[in-house]
C-alpha positions in Angstrom: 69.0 135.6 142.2 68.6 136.4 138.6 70.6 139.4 137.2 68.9 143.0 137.4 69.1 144.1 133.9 69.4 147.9 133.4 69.5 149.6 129.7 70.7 153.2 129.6 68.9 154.8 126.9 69.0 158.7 125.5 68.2 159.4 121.4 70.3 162.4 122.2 74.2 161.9 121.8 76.8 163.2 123.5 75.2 162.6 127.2 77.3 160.8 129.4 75.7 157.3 128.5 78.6 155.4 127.6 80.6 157.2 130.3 77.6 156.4 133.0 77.8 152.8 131.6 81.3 152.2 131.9 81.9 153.9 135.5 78.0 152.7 137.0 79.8 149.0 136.0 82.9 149.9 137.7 81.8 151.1 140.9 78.8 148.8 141.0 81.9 146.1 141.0 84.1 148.2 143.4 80.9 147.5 145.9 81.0 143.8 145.0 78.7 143.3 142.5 79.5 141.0 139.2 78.6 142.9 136.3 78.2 142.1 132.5 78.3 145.3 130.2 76.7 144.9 126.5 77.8 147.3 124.2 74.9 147.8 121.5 76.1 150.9 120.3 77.8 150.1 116.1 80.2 153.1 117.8 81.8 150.4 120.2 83.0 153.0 122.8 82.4 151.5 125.9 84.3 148.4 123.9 86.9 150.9 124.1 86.5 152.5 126.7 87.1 149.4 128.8 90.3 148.9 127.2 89.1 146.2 124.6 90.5 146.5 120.7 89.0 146.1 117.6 90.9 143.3 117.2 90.2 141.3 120.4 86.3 141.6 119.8 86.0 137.8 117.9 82.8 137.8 118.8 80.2 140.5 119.5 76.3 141.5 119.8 76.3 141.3 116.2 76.5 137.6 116.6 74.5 137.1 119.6 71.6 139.3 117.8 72.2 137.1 114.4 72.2 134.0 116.3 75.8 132.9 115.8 76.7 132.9 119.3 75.4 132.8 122.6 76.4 135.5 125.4 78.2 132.9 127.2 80.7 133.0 123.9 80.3 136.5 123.2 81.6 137.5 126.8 85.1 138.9 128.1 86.7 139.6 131.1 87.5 142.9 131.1 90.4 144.4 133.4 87.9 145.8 135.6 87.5 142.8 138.7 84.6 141.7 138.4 83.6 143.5 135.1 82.9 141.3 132.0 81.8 142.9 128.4 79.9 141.7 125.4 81.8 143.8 123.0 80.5 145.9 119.9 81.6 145.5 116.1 80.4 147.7 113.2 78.8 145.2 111.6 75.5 146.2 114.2 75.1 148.8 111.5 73.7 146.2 109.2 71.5 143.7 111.8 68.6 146.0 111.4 68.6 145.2 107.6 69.0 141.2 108.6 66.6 141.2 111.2 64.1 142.9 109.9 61.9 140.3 108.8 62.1 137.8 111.2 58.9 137.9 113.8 61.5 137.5 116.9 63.3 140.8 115.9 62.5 142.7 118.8 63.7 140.2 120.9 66.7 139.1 119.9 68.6 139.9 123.0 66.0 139.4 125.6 66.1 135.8 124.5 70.0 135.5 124.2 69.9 136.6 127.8 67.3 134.3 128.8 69.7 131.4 127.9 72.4 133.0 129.8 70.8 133.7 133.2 73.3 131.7 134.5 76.7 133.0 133.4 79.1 133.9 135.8 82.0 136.2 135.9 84.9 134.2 138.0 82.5 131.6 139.0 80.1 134.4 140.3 76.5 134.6 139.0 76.6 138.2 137.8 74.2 140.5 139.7 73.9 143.1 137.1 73.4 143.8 133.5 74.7 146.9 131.8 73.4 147.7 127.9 75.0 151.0 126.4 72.8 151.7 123.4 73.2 154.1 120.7 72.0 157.4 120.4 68.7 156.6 118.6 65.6 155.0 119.4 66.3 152.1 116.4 65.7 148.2 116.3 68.7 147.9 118.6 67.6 150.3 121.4 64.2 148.3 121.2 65.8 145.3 121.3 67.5 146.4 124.6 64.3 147.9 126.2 62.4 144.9 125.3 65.1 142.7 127.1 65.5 145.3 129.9 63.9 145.5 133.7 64.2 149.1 133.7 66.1 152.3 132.1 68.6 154.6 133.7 68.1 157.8 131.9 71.5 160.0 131.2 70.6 163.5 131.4 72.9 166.3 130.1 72.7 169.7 131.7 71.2 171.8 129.1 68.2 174.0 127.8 66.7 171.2 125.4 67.1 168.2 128.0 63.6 168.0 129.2 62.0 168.3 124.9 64.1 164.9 124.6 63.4 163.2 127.9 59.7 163.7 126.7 60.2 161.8 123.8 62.1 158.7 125.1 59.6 158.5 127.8 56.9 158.2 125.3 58.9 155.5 123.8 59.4 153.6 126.8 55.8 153.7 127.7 55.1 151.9 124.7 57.6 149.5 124.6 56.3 148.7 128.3 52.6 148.3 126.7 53.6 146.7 124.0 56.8 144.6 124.6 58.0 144.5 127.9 54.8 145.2 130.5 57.6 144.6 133.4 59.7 147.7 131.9 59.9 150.9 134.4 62.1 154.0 134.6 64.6 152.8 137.4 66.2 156.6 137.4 67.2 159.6 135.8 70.8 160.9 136.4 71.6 164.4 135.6 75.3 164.5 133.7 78.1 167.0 132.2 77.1 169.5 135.3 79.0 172.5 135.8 78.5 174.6 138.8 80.1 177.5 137.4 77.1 177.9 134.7 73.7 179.1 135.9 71.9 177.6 133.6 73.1 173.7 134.6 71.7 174.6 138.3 68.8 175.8 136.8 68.0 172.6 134.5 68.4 170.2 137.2 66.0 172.2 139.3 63.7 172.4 136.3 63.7 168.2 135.6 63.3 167.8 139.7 60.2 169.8 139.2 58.7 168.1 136.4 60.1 164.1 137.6 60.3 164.7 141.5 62.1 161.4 142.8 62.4 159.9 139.2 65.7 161.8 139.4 68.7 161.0 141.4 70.3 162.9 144.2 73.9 162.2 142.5 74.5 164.7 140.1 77.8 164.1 137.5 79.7 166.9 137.0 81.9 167.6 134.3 85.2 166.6 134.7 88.3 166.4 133.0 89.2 162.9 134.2 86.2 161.3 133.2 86.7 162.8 129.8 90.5 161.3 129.8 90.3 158.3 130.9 88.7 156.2 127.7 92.0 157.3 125.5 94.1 154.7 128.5 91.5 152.8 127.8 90.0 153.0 131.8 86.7 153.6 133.6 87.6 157.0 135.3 87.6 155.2 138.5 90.9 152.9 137.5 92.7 155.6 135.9 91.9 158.4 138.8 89.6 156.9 141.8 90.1 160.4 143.6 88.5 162.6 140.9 84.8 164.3 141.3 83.6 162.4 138.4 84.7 158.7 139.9 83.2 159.9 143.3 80.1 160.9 141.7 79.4 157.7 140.5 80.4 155.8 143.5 77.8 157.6 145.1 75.3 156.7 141.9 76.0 153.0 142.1 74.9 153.2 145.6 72.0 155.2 144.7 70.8 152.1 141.9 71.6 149.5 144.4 69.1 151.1 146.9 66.4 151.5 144.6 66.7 148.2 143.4 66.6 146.9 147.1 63.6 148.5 147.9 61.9 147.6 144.4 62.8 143.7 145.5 61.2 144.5 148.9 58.0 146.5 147.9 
């Protein structure tokens, strides 16, 4: 089988997307899946957030998107089992300038994984394929939609989430018409919920309304563990598996995994 690869994408910061990348990788691995995590974000957070410094990133997606490596070179094992990560440097906040011109631009990482369908994690073919990108809908979220078989959506809980889904939808429909006709919307998942605020209830029965089944059951709630655990430098399910946040995405891994199964069997 050849990896599922899933970009999560918002142009809106401050989501839950680098959280939803790091802990969807973790518990998709807890189930016993092999997972490879890009981080295409110049911010390098999930880098951290999985525990990997500055100075351990030799080689990132800057070189994989320059091509002066492969992903095969690019990739660590992480200290997630199962969990390997093509770490981000700040030099991806000049490959828009040094791509630019090139007539493969958009595809830069579609290819690199095309040459790396075969990588394995412990010996393991991977089964899935996280990329984190950065809040914007630039070269290097294009580049990750255009190498992507669908998005996962992050979805914060507030009054202006549905004006900026609108927009990223829009974007992916014409990425999907114009670079990627196999691209779909694998989910939405509602993040940063509190169920002491009115208004949170009342946006995730407003998105249900407008994107019916689009939208996941699981719901992320805001939690103090999930916002601790990157300082340690762990997914929220190594540093506290017990907490509503590392449930909630338990629960959201096996929410992709069924979609993806009855995608493969349609």
């Amino acid at each position: 089988m050849q990896p599922r690869i899933l970009t999560l994408a918002n142009q809106k910061g401050g989501v839950g997307k680098t959280t939803t990348a790091i802990n969807l990788g973790t518990a998709l691995a807890a189930v016993g899946e092999r997972v490879l995590i890009i981080d295409i974000d110049p911010q390098g957070n999930a880098s951290t957030g999985l525990g990997v410094s500055r100075t351990e990133r030799h080689k990132s997606t800057y070189d994989v998107l320059v091509g002066e490596a492969e992903i095969a070179d690019a990739a660590i094992l992480t200290d997630v089992p199962n969990v390997g990560l093509v770490a981000s440097t700040m030099d991806l906040l000049g490959v828009e300038l040094e791509i630019a011109s090139a007539a493969d631009r958009a595809y830069r990482l579609r290819d690199a994984l095309g040459r790396a369908r075969d990588f394995r994690i412990d010996g393991k073919p991977v089964s899935y394929v996280l990329i984190d990108c950065p809040p914007s809908l630039n070269l290097l979220t294009i580049n990750a939609l255009a190498a992507a078989d669908a998005v996962l959506v992050p979805l914060q809980c507030e009054f202006f989430a549905l004006e900026g889904l609108s927009q990223l939808l829009h974007t992916i429909e014409q990425i999907r018409s114009t670079l990627n006709p196999r691209l779909h919307v694998q989910g939405i998942v509602m993040t940063m919920y509190d169920r002491r605020n009115n208004l949170s209830e009342q946006v995730v029965v407003d998105v249900r309304r407008e994107l019916g089944e689009l939208v996941y059951n699981t719901v992320i709630p805001r939690n103090v563990r999930l916002s601790e655990a990157p300082s340690f430098g762990k997914p929220a399910l190594l540093y506290d598996l017990g907490c509503a946040g590392s449930q909630a995405y338990l629960r959201l891994a096996t929410e992709v995994i069924r979609r993806e199964r009855q995608l493969s069997a349609a």
